[in-house]
Backbone as CSV, one residue per row, in Angstrom:
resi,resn,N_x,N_y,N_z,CA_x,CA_y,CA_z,C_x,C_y,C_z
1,UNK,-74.132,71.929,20.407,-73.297,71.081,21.256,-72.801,69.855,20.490
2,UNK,-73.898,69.345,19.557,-73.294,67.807,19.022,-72.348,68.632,17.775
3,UNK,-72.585,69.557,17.271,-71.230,70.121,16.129,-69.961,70.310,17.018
4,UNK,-70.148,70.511,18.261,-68.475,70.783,19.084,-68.257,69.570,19.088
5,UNK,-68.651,68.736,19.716,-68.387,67.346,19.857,-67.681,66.372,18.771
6,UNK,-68.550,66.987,17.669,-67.856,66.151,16.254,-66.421,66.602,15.885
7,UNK,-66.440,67.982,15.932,-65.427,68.765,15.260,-64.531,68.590,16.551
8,UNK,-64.576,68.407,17.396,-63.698,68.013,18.385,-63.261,66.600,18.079
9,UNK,-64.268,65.573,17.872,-63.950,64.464,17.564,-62.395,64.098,15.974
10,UNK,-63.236,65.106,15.203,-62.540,64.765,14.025,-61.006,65.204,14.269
11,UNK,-61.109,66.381,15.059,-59.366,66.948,15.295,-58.689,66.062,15.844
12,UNK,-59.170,65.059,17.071,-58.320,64.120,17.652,-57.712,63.106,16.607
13,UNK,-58.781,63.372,16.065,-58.294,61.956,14.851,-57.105,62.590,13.722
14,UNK,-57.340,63.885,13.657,-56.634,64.234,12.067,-54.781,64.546,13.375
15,UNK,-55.140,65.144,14.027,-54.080,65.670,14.963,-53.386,64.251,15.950
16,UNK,-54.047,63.162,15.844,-53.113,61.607,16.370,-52.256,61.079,15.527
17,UNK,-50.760,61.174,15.467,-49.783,60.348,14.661,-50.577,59.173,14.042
18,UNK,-49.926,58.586,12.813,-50.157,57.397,12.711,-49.524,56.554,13.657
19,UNK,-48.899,56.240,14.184,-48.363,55.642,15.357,-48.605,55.766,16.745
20,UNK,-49.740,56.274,16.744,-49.909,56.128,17.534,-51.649,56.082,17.751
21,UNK,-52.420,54.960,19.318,-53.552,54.881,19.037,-54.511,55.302,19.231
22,UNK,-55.947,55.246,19.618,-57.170,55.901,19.356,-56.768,56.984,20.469
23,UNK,-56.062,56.584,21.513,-55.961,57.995,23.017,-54.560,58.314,23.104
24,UNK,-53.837,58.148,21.747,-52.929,58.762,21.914,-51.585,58.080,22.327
25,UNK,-51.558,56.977,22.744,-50.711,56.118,23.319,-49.624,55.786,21.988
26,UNK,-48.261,56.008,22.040,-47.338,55.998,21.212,-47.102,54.692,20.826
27,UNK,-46.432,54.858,20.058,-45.718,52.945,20.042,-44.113,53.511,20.859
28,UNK,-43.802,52.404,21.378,-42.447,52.759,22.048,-41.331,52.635,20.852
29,UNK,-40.662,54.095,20.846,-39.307,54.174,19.368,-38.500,52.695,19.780
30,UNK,-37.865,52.449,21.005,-36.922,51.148,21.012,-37.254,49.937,20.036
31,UNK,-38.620,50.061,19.732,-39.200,48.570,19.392,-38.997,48.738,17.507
32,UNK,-38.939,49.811,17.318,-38.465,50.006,15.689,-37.579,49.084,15.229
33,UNK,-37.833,48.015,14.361,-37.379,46.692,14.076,-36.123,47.401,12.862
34,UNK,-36.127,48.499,12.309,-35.126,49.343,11.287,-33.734,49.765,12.209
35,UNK,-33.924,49.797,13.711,-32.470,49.915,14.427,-32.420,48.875,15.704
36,UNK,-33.030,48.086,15.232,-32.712,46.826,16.549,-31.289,46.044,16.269
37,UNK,-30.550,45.713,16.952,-29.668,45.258,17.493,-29.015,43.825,16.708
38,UNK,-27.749,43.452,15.836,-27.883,42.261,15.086,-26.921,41.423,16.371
39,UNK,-27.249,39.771,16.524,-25.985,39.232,17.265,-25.330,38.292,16.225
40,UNK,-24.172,38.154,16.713,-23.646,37.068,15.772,-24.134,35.919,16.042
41,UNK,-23.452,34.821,15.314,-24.279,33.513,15.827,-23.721,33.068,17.188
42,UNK,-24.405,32.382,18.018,-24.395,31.903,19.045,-23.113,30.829,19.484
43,UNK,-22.495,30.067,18.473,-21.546,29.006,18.662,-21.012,29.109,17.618
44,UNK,-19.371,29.218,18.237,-18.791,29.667,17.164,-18.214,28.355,16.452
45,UNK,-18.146,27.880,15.067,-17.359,26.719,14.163,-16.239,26.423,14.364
46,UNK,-17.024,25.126,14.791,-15.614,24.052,15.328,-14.450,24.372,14.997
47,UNK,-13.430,24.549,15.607,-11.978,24.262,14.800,-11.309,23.107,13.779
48,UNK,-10.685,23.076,12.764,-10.680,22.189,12.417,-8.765,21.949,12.748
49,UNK,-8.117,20.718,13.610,-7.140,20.668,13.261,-6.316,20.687,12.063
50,UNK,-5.411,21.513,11.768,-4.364,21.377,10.467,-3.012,21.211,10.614
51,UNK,-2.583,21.555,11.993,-1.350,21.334,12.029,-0.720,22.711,12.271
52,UNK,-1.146,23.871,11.691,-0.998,24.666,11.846,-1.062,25.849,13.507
53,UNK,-0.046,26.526,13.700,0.115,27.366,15.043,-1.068,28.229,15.015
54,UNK,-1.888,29.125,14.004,-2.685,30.342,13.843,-3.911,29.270,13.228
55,UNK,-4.931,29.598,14.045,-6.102,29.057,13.195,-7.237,30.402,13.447
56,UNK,-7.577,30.711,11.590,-8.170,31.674,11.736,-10.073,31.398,12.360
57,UNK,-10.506,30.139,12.186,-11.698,29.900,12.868,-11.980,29.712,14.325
58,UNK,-10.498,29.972,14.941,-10.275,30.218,16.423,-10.246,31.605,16.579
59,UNK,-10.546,32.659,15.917,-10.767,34.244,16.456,-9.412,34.714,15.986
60,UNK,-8.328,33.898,14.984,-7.493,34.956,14.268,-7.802,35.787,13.810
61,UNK,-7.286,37.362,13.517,-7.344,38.116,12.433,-5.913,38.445,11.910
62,UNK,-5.768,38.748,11.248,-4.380,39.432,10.463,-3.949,40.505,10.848
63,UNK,-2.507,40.396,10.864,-1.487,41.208,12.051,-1.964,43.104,11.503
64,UNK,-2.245,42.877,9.970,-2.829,44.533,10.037,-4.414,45.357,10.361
65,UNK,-5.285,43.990,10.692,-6.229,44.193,11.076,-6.559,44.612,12.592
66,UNK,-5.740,43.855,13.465,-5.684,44.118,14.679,-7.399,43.397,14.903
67,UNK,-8.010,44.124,16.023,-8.671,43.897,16.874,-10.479,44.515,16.179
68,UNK,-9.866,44.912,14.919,-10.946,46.043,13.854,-12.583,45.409,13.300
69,UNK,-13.413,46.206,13.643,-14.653,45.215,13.669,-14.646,44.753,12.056
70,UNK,-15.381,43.513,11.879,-15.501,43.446,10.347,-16.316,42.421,9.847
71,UNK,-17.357,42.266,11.362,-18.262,40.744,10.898,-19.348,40.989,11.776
72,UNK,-20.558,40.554,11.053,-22.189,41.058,11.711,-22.088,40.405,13.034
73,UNK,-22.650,41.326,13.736,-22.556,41.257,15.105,-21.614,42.037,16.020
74,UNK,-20.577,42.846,15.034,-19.065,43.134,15.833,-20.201,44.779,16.347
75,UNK,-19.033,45.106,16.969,-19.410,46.459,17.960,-18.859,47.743,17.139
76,UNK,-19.668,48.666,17.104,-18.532,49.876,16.032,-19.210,50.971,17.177
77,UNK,-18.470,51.763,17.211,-18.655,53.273,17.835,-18.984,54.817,17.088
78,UNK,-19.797,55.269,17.070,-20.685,56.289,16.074,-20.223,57.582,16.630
79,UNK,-19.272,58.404,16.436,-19.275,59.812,17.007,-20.197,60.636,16.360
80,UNK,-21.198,61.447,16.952,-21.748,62.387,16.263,-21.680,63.679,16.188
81,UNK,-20.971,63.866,15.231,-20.516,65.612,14.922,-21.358,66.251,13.647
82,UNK,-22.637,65.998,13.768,-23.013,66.737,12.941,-23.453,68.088,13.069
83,UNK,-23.076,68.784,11.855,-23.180,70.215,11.819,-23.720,70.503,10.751
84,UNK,-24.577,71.454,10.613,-25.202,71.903,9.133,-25.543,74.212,9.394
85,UNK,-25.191,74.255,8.536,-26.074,75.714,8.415,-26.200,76.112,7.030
86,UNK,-26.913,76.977,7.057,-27.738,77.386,5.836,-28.105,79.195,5.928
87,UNK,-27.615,79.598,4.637,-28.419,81.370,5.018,-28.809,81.883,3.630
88,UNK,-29.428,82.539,3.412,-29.971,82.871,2.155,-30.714,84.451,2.263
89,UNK,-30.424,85.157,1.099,-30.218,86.648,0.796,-30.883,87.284,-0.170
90,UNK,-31.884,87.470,-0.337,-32.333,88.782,-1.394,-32.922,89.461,-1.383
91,UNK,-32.941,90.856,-2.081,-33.049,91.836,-2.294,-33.480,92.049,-3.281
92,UNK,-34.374,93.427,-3.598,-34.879,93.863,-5.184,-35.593,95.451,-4.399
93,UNK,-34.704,96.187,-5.593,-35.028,97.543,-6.005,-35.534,97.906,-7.235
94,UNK,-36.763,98.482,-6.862,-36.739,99.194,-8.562,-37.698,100.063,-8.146
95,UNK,-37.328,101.470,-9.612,-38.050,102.443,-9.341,-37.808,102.844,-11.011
96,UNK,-39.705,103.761,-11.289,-39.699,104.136,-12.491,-40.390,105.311,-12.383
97,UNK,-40.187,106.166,-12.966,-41.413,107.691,-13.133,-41.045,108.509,-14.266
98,UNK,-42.329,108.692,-14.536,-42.184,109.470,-15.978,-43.143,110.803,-15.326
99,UNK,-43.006,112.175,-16.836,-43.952,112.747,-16.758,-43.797,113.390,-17.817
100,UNK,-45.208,114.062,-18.514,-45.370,114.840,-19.503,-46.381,116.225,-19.375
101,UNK,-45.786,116.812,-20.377,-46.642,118.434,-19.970,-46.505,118.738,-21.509
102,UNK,-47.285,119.938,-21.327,-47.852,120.218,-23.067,-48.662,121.881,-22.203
103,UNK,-47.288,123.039,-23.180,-47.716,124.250,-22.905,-48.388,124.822,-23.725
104,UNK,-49.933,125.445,-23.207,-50.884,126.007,-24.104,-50.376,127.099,-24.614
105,UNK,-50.502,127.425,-25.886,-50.709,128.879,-26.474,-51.056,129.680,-25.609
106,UNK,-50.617,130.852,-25.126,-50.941,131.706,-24.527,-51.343,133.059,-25.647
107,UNK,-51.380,132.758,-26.338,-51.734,133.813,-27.103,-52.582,133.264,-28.276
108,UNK,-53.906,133.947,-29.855,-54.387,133.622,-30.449,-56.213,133.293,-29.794
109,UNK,-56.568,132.152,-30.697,-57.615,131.722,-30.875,-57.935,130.582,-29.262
110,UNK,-56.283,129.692,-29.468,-56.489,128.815,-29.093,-56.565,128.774,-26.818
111,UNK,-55.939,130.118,-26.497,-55.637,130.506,-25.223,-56.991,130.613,-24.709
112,UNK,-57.821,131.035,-25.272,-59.466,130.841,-24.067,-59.874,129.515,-24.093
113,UNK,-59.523,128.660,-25.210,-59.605,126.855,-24.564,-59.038,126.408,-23.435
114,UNK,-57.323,126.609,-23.712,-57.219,125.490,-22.830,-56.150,126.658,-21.601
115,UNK,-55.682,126.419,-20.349,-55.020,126.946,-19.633,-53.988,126.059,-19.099
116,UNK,-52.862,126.849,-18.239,-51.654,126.279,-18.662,-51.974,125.302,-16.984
117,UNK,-52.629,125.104,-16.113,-53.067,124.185,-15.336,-54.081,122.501,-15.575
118,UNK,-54.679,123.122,-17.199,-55.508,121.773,-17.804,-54.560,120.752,-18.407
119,UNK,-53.551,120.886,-18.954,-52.831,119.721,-19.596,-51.474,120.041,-18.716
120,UNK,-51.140,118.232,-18.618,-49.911,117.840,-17.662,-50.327,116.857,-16.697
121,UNK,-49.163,116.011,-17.193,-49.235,114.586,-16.194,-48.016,113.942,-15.874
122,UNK,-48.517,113.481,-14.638,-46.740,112.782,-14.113,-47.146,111.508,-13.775
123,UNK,-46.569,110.373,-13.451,-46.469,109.293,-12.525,-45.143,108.698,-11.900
124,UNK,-45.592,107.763,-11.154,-44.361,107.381,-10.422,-44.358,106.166,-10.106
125,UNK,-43.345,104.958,-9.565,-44.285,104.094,-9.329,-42.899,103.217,-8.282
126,UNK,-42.834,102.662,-7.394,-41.471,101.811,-6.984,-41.863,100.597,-6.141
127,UNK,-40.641,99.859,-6.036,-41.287,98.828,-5.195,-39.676,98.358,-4.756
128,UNK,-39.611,97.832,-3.294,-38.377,97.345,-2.733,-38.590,96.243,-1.434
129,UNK,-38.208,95.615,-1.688,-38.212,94.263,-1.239,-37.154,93.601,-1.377
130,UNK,-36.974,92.971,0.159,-36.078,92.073,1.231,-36.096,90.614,1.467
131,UNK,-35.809,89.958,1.384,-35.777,88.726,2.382,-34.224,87.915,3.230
132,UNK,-34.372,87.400,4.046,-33.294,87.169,4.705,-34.138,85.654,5.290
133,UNK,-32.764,83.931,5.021,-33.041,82.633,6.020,-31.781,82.780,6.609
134,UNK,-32.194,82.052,7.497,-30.851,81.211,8.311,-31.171,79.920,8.863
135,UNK,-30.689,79.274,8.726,-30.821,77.967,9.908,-29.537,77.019,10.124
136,UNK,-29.780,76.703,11.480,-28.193,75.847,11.585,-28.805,74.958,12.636
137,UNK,-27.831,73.543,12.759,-28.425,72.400,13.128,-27.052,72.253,13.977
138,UNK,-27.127,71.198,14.726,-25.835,70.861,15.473,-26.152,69.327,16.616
139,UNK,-25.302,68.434,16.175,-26.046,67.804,17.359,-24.069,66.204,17.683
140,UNK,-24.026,66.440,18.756,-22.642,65.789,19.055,-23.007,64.645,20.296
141,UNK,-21.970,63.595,20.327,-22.264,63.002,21.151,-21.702,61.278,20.422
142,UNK,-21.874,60.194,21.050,-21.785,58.955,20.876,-22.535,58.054,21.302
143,UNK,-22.147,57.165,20.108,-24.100,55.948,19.885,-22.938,54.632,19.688
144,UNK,-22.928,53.246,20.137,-22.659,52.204,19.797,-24.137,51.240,19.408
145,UNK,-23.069,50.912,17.861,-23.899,49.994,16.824,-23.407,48.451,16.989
146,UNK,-24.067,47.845,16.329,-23.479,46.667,15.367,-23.844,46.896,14.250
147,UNK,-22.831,45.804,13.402,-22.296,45.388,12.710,-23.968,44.537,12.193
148,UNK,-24.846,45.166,10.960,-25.566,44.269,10.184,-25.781,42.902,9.454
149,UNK,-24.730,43.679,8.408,-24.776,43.132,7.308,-23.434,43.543,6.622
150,UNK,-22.663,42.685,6.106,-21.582,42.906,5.289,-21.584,42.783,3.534
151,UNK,-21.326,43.134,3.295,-21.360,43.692,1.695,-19.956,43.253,0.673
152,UNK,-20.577,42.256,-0.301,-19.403,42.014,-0.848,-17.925,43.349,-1.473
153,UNK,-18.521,44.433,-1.310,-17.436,45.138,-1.555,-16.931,45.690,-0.242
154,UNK,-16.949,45.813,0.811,-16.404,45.845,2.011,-17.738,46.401,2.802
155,UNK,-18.400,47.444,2.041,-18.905,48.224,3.221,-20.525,47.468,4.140
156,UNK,-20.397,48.013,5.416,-21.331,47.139,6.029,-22.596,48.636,6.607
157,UNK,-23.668,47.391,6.768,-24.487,48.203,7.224,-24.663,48.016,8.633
158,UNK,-24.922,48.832,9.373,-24.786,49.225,10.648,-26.041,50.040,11.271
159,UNK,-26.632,49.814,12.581,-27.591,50.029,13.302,-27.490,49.828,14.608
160,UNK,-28.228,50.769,15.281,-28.526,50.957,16.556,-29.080,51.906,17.202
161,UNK,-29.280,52.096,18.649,-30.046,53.002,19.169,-29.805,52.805,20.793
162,UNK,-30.091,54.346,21.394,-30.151,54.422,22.831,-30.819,55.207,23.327
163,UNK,-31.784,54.406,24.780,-32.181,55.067,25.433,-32.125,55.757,26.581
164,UNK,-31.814,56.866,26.766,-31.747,57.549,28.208,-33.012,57.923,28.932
165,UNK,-33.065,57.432,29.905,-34.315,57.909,30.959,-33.670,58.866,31.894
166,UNK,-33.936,59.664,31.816,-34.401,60.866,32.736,-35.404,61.202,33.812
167,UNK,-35.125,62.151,34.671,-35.999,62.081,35.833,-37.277,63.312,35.319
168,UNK,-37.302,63.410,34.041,-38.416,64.484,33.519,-38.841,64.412,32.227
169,UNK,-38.399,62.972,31.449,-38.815,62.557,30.859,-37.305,60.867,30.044
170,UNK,-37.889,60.676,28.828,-36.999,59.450,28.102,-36.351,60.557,26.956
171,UNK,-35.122,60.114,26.418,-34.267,60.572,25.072,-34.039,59.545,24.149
172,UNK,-34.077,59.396,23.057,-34.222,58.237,22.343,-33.118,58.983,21.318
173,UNK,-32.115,58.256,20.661,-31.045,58.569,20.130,-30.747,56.990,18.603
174,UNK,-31.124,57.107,17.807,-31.088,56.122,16.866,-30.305,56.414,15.470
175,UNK,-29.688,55.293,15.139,-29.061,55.481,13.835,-28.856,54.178,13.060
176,UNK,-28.655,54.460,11.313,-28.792,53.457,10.719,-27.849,54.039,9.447
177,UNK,-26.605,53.212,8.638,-26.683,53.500,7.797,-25.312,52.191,6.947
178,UNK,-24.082,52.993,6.303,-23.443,52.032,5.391,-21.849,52.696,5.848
179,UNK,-21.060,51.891,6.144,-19.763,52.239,6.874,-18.971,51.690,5.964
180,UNK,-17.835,51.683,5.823,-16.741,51.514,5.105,-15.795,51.068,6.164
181,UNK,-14.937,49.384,5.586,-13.790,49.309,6.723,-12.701,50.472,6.828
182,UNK,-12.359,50.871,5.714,-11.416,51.414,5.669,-11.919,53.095,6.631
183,UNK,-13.195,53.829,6.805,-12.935,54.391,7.878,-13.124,54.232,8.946
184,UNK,-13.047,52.645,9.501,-13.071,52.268,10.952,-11.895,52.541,11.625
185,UNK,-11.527,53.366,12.793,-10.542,53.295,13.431,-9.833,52.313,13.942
186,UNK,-8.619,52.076,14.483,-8.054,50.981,15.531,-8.730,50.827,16.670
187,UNK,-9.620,52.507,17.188,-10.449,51.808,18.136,-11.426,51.513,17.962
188,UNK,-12.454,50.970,16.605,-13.487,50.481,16.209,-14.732,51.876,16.275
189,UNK,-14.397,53.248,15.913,-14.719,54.566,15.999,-14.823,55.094,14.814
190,UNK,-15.858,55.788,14.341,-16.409,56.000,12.966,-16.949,57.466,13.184
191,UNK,-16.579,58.303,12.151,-17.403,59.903,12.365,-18.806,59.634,11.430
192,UNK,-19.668,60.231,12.347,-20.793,60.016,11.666,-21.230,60.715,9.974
193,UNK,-20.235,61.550,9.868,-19.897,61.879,8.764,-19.690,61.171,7.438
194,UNK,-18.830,60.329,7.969,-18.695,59.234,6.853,-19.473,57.718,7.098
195,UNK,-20.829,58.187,7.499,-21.672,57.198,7.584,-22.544,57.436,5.882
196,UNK,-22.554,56.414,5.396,-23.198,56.229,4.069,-24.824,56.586,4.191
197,UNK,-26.029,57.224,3.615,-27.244,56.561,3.727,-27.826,56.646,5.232
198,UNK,-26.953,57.816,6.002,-27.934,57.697,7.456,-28.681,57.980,7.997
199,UNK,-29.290,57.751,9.098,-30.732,58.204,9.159,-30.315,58.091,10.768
200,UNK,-30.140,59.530,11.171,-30.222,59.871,12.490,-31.859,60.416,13.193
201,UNK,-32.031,59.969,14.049,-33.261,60.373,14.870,-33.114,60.542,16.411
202,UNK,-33.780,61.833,16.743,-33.221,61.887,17.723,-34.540,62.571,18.846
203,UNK,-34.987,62.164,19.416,-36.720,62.243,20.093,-36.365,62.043,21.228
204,UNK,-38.190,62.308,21.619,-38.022,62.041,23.090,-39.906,62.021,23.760
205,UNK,-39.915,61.910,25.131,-41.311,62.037,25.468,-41.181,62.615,26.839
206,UNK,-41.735,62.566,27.207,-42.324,63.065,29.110,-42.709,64.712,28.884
207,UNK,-42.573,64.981,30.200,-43.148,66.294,30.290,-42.779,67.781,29.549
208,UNK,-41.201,67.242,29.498,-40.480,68.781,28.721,-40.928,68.833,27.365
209,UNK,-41.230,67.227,27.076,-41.454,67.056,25.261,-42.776,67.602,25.091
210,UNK,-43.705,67.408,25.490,-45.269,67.861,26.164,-45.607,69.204,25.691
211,UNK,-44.578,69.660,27.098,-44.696,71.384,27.338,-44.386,72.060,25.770
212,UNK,-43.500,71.608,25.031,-43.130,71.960,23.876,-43.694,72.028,22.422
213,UNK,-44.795,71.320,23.042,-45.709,70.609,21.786,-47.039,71.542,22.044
214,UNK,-47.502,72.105,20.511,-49.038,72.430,20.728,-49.779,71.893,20.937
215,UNK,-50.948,71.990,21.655,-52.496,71.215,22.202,-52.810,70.458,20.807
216,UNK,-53.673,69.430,20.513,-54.008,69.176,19.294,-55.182,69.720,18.806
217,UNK,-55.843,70.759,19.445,-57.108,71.310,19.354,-56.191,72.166,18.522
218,UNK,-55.264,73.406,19.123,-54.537,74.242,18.529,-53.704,73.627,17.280
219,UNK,-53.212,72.846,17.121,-52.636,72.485,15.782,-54.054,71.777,14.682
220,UNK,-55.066,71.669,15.178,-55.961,71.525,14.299,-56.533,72.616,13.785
221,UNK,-56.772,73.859,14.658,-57.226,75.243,14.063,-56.026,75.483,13.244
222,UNK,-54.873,75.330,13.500,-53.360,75.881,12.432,-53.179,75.300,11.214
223,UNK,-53.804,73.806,10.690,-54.054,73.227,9.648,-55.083,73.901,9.010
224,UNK,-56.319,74.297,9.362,-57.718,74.499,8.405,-57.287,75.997,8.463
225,UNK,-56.207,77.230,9.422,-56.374,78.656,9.453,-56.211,78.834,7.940
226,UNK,-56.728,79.701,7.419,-55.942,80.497,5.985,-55.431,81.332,5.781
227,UNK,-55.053,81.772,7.058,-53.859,82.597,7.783,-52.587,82.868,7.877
């Protein structure tokens, strides 16, 4: 009884995320300080009179910029069209056989030695083998970021995340990476494609996530099987 107990004990432990604690209790994904939320500063710099009609420290931008995000804190829009697949193919044939024979004298000295059933040999030998992957990924939809960090050569880094609650469990939807002005749209809309360095995550918890997941007793026998 005290060996079940232990070996029960030790699986909880080897089979608990690091993130999560002694009974299992997660850390909540929102609180991940790698896609939290940047604001700009709070008050924006004084104007300074010049005389001038356009003052760009009053919220000008330039007539070809339009309305286009381009300063930490601004709002950008993340479409996600990612697609991936993968398949892979091989094959192997081979086959070899030999044989040799050696006909006795049937006549003379030497015919009561040997008979024409004692010498003669064949072999054979083959082998054929298959394999076949596939895998394909797919995942679409839209995430609004801000605006990080800007980069003396234009491109900025960008982060964010969303949560959907559901009536059967939470969806957690996060991203992080390096944007380029030049593929920001007029409507401040970016394919996640031409996100630099990203790091999409895309989780969840409650009951469906649960049902989906092995016991940790069972994923502890699936680590030590040699199976």
């Amino acid at each position: 009884m005290k060996t079940l107990i232990t070996l029960g004990a030790i699986a909880a432990l080897i089979a608990t995320p690091a993130s999560a604690g002694l009974f299992g209790k997660k850390q909540d994904p929102m609180a991940d300080p790698a896609y939290q939320p940047t604001f700009s500063s709070e008050e924006a710099p004084a104007a300074h009179a010049n005389g001038s009609i356009f003052q760009a420290s009053a919220g000008y931008s330039a007539l070809f910029n339009g309305a286009r995000a381009a300063q930490v804190g601004d709002i950008i829009t993340i479409l996600l069209v990612e697609r991936t697949q993968a398949t892979k193919s091989n094959s192997a044939n081979t086959d070899r056989s030999g044989s040799i024979g050696l006909t006795p004298p049937s006549t003379g000295p030497f015919s009561k030695l040997f008979s024409a059933s004692d010498v003669g040999a064949s072999g054979s030998q083959g082998f054929k083998g298959k394999g076949d992957a596939a895998q394909s990924n797919a995942l679409s939809g839209e995430i609004t970021v801000t605006i990080a960090k800007v980069y003396a050569n234009g491109t900025m880094l960008v982060r964010g995340q969303k949560a959907l609650t559901l009536n059967r469990g939470d969806e957690y939807v996060q991203i992080s990476g390096l944007v380029r002005q030049a593929d920001i749209g007029p409507d401040n809309r970016v394919l996640s494609t031409r996100v630099a360095d990203a790091r999409i995550t895309y989780t969840g918890k409650g009951e469906i996530a649960r049902a989906s997941r092995q016991g940790w007793l069972q994923r502890f026998f699936s680590m030590i099987s040699p199976f």
